[in-house]
mmCIF file of the N, C-alpha and C atoms, coordinates in Angstrom:
data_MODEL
# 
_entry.id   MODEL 
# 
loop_
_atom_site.group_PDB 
_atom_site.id 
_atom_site.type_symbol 
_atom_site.label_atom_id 
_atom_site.label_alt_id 
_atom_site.label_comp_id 
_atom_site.label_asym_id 
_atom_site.label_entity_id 
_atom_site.label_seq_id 
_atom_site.pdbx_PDB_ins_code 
_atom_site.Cartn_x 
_atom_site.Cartn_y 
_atom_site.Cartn_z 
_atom_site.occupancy 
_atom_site.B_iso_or_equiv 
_atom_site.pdbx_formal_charge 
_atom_site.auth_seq_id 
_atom_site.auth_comp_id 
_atom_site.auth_asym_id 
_atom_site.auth_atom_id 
_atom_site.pdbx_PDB_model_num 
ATOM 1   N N  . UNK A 1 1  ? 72.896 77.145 118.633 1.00 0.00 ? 1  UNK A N  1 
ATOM 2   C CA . UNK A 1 1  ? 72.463 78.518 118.758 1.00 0.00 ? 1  UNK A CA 1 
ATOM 3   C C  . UNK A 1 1  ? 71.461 78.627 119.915 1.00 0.00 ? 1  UNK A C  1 
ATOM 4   N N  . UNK A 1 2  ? 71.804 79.751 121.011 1.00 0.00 ? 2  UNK A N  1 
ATOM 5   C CA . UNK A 1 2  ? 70.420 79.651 121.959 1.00 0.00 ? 2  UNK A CA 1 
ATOM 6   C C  . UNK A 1 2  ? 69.753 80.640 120.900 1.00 0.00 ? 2  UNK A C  1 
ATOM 7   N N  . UNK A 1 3  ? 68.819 80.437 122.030 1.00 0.00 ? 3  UNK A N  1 
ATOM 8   C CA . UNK A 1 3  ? 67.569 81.378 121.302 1.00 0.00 ? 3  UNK A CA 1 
ATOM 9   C C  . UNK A 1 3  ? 66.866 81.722 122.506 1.00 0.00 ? 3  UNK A C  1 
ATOM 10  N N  . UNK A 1 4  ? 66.051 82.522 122.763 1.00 0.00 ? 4  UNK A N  1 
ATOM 11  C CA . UNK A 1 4  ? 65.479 82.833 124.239 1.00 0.00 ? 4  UNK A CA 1 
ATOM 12  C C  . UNK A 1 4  ? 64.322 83.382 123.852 1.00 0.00 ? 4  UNK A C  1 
ATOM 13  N N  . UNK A 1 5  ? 62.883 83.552 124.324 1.00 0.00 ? 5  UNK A N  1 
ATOM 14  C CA . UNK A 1 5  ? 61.598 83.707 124.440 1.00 0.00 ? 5  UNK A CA 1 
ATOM 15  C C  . UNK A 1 5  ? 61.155 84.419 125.760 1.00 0.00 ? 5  UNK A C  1 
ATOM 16  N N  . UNK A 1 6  ? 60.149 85.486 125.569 1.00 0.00 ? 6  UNK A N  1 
ATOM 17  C CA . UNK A 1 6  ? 60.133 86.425 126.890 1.00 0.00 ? 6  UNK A CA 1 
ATOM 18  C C  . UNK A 1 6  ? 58.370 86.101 127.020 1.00 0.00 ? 6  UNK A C  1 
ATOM 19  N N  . UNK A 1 7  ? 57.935 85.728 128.367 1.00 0.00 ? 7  UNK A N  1 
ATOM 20  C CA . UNK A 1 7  ? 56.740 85.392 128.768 1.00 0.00 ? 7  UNK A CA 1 
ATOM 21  C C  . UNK A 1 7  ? 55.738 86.036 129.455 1.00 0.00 ? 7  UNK A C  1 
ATOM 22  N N  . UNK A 1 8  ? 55.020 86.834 129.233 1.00 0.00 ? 8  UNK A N  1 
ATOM 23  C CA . UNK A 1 8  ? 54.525 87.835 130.203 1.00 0.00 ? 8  UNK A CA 1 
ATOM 24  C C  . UNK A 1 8  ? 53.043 87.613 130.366 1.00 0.00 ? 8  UNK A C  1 
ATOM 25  N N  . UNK A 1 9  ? 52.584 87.473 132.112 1.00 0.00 ? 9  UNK A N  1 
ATOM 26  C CA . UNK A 1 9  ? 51.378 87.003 132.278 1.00 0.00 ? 9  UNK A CA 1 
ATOM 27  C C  . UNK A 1 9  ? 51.088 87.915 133.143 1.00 0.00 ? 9  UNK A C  1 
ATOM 28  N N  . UNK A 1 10 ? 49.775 88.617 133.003 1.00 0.00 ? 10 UNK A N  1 
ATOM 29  C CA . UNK A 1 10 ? 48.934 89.576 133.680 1.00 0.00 ? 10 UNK A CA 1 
ATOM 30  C C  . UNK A 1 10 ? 47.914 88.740 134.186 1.00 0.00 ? 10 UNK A C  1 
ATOM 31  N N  . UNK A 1 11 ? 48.339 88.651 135.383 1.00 0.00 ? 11 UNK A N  1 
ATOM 32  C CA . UNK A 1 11 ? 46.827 88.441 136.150 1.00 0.00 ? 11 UNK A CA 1 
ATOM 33  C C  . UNK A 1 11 ? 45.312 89.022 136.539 1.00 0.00 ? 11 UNK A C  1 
ATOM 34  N N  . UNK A 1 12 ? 45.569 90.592 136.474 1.00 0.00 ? 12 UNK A N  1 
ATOM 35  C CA . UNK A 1 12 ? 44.809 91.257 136.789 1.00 0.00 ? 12 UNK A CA 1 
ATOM 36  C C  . UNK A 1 12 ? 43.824 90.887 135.264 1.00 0.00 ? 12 UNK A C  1 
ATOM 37  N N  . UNK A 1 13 ? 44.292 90.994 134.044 1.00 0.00 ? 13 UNK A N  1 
ATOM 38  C CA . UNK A 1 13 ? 43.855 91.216 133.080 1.00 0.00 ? 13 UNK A CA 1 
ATOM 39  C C  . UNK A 1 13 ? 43.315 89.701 132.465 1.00 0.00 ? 13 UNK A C  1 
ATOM 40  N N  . UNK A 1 14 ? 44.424 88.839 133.052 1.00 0.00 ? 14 UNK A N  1 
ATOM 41  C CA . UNK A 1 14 ? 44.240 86.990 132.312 1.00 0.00 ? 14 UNK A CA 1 
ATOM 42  C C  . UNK A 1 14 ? 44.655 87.358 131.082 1.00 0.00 ? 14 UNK A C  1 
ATOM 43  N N  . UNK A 1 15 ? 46.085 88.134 130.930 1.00 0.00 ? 15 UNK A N  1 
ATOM 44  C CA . UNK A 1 15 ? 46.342 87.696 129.578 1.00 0.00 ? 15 UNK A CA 1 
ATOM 45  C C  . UNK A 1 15 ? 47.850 87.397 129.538 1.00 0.00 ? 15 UNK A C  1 
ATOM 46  N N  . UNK A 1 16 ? 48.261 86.096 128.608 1.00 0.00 ? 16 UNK A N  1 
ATOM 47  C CA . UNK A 1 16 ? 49.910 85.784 128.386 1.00 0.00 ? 16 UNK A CA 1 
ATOM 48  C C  . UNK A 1 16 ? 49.925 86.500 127.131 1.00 0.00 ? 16 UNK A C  1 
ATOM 49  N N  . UNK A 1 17 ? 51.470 86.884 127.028 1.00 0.00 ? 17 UNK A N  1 
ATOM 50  C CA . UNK A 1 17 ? 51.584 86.649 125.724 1.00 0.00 ? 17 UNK A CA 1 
ATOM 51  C C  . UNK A 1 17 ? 53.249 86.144 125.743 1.00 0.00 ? 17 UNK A C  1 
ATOM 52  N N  . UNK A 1 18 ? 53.255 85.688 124.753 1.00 0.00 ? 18 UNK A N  1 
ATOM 53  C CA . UNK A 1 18 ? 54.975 84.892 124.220 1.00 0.00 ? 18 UNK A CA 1 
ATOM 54  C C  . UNK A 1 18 ? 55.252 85.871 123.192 1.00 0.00 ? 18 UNK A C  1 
ATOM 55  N N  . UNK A 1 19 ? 56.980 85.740 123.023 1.00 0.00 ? 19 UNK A N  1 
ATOM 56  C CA . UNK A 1 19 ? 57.700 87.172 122.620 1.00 0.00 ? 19 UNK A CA 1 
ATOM 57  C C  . UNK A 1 19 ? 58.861 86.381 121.933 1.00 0.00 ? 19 UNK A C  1 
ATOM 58  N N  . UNK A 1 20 ? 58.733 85.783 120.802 1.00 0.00 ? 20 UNK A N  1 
ATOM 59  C CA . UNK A 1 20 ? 60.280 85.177 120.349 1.00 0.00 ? 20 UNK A CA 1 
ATOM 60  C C  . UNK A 1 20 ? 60.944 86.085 119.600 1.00 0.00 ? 20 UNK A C  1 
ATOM 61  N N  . UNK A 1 21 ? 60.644 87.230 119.343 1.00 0.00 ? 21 UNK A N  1 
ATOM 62  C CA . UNK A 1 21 ? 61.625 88.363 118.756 1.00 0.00 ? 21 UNK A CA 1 
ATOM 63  C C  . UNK A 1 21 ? 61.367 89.621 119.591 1.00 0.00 ? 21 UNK A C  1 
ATOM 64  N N  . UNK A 1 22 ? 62.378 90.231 119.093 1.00 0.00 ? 22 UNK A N  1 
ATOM 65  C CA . UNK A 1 22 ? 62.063 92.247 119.622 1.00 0.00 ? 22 UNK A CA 1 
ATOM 66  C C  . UNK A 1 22 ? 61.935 92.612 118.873 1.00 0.00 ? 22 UNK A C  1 
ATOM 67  N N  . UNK A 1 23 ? 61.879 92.242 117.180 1.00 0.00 ? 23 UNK A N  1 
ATOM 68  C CA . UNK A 1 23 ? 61.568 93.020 116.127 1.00 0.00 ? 23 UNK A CA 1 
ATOM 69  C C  . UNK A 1 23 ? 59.778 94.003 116.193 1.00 0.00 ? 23 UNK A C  1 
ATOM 70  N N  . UNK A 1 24 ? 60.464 94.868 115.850 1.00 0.00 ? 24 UNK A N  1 
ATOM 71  C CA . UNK A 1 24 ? 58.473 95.590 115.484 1.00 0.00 ? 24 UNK A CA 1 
ATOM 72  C C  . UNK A 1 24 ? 57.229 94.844 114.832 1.00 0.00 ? 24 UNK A C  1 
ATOM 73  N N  . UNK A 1 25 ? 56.589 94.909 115.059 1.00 0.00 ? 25 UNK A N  1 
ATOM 74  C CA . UNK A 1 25 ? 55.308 94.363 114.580 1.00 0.00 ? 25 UNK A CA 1 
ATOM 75  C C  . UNK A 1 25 ? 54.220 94.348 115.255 1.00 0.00 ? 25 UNK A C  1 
ATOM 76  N N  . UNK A 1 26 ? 52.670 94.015 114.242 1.00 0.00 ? 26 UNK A N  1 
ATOM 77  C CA . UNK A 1 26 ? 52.032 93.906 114.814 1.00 0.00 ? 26 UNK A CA 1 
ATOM 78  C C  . UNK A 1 26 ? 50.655 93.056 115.171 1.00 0.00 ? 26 UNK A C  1 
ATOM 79  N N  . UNK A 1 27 ? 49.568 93.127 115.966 1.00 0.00 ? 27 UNK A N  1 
ATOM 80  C CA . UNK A 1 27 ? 49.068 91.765 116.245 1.00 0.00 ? 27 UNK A CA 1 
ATOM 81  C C  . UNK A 1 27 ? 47.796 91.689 115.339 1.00 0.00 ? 27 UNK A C  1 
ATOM 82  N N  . UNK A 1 28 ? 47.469 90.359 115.161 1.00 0.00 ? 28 UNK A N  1 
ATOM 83  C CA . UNK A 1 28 ? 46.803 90.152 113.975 1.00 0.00 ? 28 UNK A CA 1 
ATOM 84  C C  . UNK A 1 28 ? 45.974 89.033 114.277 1.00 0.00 ? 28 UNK A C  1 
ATOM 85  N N  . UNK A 1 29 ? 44.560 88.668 114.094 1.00 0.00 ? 29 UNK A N  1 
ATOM 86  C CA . UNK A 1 29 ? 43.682 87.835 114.719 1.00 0.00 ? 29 UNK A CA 1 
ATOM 87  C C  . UNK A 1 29 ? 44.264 85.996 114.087 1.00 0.00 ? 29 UNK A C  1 
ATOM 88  N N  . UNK A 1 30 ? 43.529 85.200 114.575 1.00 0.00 ? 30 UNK A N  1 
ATOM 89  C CA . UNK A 1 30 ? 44.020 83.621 114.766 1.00 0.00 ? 30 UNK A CA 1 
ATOM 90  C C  . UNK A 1 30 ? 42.850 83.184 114.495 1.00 0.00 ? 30 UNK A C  1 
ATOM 91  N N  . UNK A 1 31 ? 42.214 81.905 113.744 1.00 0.00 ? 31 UNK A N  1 
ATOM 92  C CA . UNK A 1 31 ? 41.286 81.225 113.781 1.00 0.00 ? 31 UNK A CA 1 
ATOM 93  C C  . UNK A 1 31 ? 40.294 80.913 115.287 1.00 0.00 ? 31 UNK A C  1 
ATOM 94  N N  . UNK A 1 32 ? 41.343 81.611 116.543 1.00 0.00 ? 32 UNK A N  1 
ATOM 95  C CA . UNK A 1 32 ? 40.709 81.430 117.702 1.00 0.00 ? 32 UNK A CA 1 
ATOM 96  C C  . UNK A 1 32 ? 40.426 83.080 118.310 1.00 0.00 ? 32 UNK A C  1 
ATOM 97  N N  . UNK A 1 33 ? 39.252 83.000 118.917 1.00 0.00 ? 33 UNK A N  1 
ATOM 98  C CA . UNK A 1 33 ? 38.667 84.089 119.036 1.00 0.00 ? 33 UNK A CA 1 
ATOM 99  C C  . UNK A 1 33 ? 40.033 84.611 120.685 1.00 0.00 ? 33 UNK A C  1 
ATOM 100 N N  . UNK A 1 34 ? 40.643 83.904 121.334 1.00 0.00 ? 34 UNK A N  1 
ATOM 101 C CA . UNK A 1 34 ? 41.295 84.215 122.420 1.00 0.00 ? 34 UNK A CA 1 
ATOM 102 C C  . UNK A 1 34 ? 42.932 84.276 121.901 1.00 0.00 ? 34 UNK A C  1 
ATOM 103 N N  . UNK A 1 35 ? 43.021 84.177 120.764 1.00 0.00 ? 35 UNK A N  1 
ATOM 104 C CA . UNK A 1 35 ? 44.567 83.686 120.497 1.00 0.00 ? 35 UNK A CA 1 
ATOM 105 C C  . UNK A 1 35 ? 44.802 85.019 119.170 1.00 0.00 ? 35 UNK A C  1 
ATOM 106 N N  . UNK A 1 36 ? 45.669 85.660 119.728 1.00 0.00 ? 36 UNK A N  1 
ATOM 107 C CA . UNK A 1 36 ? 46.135 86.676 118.577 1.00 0.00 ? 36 UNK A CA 1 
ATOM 108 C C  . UNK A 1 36 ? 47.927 86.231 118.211 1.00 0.00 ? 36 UNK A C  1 
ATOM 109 N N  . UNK A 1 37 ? 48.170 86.559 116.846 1.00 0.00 ? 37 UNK A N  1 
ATOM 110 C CA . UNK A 1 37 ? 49.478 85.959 116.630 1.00 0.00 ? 37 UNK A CA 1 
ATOM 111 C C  . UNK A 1 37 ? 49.806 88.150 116.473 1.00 0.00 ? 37 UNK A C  1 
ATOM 112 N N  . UNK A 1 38 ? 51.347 87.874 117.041 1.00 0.00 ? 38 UNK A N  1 
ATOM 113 C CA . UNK A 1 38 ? 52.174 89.175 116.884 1.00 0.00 ? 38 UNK A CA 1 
ATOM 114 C C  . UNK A 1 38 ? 53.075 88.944 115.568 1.00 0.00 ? 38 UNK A C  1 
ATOM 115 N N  . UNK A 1 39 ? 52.996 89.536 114.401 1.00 0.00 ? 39 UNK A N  1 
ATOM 116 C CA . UNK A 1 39 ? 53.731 88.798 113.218 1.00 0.00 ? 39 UNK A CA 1 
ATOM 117 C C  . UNK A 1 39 ? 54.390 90.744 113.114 1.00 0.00 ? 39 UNK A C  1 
ATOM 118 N N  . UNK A 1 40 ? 55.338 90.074 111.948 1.00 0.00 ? 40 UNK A N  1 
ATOM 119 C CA . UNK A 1 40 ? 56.501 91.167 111.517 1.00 0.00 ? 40 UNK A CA 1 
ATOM 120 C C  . UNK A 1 40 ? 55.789 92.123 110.117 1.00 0.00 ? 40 UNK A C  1 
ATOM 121 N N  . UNK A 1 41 ? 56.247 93.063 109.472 1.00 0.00 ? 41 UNK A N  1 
ATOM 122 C CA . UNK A 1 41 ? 55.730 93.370 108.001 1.00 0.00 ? 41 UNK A CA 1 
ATOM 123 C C  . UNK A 1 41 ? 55.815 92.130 106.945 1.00 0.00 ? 41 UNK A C  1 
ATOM 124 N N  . UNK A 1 42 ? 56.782 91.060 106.649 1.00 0.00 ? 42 UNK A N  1 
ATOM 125 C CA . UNK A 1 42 ? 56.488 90.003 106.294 1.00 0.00 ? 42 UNK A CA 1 
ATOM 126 C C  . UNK A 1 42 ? 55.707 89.063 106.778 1.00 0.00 ? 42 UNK A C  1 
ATOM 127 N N  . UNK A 1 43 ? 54.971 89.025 107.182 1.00 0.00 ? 43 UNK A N  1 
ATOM 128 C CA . UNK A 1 43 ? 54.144 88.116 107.641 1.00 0.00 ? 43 UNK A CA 1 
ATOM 129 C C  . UNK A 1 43 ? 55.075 87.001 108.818 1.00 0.00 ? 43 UNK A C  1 
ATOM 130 N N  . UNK A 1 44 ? 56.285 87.333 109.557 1.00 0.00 ? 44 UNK A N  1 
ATOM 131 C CA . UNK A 1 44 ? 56.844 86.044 110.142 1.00 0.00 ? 44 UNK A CA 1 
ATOM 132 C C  . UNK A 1 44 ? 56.298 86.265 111.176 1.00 0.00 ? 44 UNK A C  1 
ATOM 133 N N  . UNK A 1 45 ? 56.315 85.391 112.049 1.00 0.00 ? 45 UNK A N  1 
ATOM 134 C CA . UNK A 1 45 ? 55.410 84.750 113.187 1.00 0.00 ? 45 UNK A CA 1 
ATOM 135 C C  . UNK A 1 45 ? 56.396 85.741 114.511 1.00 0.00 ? 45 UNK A C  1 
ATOM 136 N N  . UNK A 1 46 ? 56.331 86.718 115.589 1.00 0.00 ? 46 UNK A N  1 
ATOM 137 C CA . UNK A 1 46 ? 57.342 87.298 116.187 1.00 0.00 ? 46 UNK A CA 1 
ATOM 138 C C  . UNK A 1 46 ? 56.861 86.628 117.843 1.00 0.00 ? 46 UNK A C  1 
ATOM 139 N N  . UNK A 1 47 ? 55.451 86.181 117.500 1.00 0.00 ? 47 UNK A N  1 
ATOM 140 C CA . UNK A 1 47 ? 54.797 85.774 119.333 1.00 0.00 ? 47 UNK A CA 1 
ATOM 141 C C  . UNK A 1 47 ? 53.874 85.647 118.822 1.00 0.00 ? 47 UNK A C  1 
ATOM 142 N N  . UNK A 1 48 ? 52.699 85.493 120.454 1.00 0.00 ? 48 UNK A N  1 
ATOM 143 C CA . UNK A 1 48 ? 51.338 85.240 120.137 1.00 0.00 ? 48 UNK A CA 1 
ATOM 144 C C  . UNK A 1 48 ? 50.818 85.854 121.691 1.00 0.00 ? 48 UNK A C  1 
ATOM 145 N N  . UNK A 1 49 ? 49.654 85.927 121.640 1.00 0.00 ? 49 UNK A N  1 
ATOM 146 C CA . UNK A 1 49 ? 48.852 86.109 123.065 1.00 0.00 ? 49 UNK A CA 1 
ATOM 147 C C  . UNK A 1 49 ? 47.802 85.406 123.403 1.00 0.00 ? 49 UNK A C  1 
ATOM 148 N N  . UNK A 1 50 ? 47.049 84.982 124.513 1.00 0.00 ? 50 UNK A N  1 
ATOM 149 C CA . UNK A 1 50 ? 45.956 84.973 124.792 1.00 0.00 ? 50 UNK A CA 1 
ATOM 150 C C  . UNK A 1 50 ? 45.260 85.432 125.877 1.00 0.00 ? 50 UNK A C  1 
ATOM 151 N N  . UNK A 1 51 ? 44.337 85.714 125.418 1.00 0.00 ? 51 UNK A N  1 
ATOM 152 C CA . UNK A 1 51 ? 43.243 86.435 126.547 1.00 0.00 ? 51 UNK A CA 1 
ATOM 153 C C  . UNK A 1 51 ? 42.258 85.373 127.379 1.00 0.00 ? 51 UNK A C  1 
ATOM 154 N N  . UNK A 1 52 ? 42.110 85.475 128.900 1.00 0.00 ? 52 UNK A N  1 
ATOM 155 C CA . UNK A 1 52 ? 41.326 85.143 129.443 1.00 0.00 ? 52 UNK A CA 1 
ATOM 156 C C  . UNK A 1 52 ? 41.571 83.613 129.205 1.00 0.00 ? 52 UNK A C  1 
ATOM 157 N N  . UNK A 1 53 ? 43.081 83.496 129.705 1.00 0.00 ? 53 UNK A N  1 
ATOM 158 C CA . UNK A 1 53 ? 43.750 82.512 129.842 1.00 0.00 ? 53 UNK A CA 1 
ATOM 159 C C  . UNK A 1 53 ? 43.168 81.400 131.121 1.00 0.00 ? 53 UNK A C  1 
ATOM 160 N N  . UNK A 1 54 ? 42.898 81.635 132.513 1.00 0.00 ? 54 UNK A N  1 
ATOM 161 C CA . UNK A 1 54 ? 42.573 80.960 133.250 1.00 0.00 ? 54 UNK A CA 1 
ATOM 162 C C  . UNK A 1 54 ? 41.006 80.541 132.703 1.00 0.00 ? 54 UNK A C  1 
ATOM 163 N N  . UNK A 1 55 ? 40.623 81.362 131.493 1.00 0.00 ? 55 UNK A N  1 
ATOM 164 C CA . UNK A 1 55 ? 39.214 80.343 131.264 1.00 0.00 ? 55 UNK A CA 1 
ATOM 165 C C  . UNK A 1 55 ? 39.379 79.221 130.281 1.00 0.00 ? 55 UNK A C  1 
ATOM 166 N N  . UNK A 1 56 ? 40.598 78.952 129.708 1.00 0.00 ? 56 UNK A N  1 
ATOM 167 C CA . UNK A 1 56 ? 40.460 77.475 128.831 1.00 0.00 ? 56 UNK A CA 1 
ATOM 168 C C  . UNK A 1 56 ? 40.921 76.723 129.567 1.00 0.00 ? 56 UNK A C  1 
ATOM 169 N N  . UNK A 1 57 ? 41.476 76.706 130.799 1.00 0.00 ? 57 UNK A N  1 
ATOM 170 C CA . UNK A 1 57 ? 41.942 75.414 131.366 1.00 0.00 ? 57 UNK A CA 1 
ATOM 171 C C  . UNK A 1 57 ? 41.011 74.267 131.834 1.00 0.00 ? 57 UNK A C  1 
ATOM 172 N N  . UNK A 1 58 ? 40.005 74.255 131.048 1.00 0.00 ? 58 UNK A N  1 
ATOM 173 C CA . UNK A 1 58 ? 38.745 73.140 131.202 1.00 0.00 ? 58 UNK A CA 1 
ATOM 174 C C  . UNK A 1 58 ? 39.065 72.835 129.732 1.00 0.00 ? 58 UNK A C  1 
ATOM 175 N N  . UNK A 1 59 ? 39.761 73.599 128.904 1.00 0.00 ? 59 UNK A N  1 
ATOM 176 C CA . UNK A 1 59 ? 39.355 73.002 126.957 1.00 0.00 ? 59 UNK A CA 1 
ATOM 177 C C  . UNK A 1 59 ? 41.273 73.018 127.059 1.00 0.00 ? 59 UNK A C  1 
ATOM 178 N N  . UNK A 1 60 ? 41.642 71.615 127.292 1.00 0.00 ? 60 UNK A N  1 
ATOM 179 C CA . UNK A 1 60 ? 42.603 71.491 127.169 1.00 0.00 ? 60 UNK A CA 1 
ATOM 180 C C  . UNK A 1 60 ? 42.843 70.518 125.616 1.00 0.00 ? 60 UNK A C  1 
ATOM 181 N N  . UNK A 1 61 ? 43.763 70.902 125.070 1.00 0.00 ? 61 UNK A N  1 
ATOM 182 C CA . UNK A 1 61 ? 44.393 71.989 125.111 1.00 0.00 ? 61 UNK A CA 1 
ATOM 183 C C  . UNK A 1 61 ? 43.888 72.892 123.932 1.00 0.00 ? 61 UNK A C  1 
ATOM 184 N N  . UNK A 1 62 ? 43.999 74.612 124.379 1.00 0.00 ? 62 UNK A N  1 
ATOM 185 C CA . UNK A 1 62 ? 43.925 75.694 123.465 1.00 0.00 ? 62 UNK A CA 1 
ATOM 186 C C  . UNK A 1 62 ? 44.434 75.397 122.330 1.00 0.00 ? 62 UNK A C  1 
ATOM 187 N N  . UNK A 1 63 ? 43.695 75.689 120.929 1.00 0.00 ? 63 UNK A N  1 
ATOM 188 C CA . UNK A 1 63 ? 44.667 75.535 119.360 1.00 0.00 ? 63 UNK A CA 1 
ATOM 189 C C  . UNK A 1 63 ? 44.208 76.531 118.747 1.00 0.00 ? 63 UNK A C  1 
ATOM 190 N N  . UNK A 1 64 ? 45.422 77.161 118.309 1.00 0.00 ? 64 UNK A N  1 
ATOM 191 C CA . UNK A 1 64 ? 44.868 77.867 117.140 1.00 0.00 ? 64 UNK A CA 1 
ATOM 192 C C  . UNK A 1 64 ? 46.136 78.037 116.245 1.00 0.00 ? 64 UNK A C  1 
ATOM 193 N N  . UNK A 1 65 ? 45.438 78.609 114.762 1.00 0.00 ? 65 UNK A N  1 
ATOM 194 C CA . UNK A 1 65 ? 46.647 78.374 113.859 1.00 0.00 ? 65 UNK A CA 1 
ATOM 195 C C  . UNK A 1 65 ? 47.371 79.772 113.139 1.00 0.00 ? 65 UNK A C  1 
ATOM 196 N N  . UNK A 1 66 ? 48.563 79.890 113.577 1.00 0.00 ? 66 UNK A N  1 
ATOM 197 C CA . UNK A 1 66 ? 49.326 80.584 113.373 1.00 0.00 ? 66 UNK A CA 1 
ATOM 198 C C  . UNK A 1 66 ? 49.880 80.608 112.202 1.00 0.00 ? 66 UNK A C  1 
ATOM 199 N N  . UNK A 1 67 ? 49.810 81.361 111.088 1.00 0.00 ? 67 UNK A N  1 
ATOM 200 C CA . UNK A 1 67 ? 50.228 81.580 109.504 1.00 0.00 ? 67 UNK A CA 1 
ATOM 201 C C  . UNK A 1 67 ? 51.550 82.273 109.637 1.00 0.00 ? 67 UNK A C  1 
# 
């Protein structure tokens, strides 16, 4: 089965976010203050984002935990 993932990085802003569904939903905080997870009305995992991405590339690597 493929599966495909959509990646979108703002520079102006420093923010990614990852997109493994098109279903609706919405974003919901992460044990990390830069990392938001995009989840569905069931709670499934649909993406994630982070903000002010070019500032962890000294704290390699970023973690946070996604429910």
């Amino acid at each position: 089965m493929v599966r495909s993932i959509k990646v979108w990085y703002d520079g102006e802003a420093d923010y990614l976010e990852v997109l493994f569904s098109k279903k609706p939903g919405f974003m919901r905080e992460t044990n990390n203050d830069a990392v938001m997870e995009r989840v569905d009305e069931e709670g499934n995992i649909l993406g994630f984002s982070v903000i002010g991405v070019s500032q962890h590339q000294k704290q390699k690597p970023l973690t946070a935990e996604l429910t």
